[in-house]
N, C-alpha and C positions, 0 to 999 in steps of 0.2 A: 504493500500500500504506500509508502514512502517512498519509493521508487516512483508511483503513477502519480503523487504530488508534486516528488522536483520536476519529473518531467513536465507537466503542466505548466508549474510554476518559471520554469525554463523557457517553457516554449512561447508562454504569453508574456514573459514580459522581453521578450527578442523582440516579437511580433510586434508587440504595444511601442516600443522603441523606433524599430524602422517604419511603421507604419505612420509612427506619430514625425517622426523629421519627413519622410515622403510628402504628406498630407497636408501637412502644418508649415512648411519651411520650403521643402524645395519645389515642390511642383505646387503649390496652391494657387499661384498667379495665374500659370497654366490654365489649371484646371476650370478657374474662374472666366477665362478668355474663349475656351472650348466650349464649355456648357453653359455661360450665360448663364440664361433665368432658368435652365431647370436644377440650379444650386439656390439652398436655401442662405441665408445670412450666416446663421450657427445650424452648425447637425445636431440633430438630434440625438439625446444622448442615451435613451435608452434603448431604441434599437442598432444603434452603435455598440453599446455596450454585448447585448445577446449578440449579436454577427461574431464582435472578436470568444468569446465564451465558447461559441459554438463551433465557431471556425477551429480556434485553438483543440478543444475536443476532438474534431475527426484528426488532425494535424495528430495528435498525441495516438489515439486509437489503430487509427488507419496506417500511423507510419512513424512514430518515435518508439512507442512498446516493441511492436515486432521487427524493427531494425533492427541487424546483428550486427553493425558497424557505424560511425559516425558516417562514413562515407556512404553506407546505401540510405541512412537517415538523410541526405541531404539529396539524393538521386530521388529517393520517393517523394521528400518533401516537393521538390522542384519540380516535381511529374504531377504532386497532388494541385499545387498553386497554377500551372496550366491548365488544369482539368476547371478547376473552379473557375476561375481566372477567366478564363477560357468561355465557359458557360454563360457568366456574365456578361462580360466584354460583346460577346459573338450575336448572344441575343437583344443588348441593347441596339450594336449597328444594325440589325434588322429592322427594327421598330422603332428607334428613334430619330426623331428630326433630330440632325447636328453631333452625332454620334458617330465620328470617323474612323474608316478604316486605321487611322493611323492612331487616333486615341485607342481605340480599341486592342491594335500592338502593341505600342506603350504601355498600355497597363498589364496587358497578358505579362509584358517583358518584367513587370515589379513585381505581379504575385509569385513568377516562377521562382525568382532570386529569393524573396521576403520570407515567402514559404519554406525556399528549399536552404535560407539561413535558421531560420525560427526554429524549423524541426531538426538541424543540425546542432544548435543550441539545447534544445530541451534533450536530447539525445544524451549530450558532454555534461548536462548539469545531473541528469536523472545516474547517469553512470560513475561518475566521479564522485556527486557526493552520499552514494548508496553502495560505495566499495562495504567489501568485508573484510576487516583486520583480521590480520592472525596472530 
């Protein structure tokens, strides 16, 4: 059980990290330029909050527990944040006014990374600090 908490606790707070400089700091200008008015002033903060919770959950589930290496941790990671990524990204350029092919790259290109860091991280923190002394 202390093992599936560091890893958690690893994983979401990598993600809460790069998510927050991505979001916050480097690309917001962007972001704000791309989507116009289908950005609000301030996000919302509690289905902010549930996304990263839940997101981090499959992250941990799907692919920091069953990783036998940092390194397939970060290969899943990065294959699960395209997937999602992906998901989102693909179906908004479908259906959205102003929703470009190249925004839609762009962000595919930050979950694959963010993801395939975050679940890299939860991986190193759940393993390192759940060693067994001898």
């Amino acid at each position: 059980m202390k093992k599936v908490l560091f890893a958690y606790a690893g994983t979401l707070l990598a993600f809460l990290l790069l998510d927050g400089l991505w979001l916050g700091v480097l690309m917001a200008p962007t972001y704000r330029t791309l989507l116009g008015p289908l950005m609000l002033d301030q996000p919302l903060l509690a289905p902010a909050a549930v996304f990263y919770l839940l997101y981090v959950f499959g992250c941990v589930v799907f692919v920091v527990l069953p990783a036998l290496s940092w390194q397939r941790a970060a290969r899943l990671g990065a294959l699960l944040g395209l997937v999602a990524y992906g998901t989102y990204d693909l179906s908004n350029w479908a259906t959205l006014k102003g929703w470009s092919a190249g925004l839609a790259v762009m962000d595919m290109a930050w979950g694959t990374f963010a993801t395939g860091v975050a679940c890299t991280a939860g991986y190193w923190v759940a393993h390192k600090l759940t060693k067994v002394k001898a």
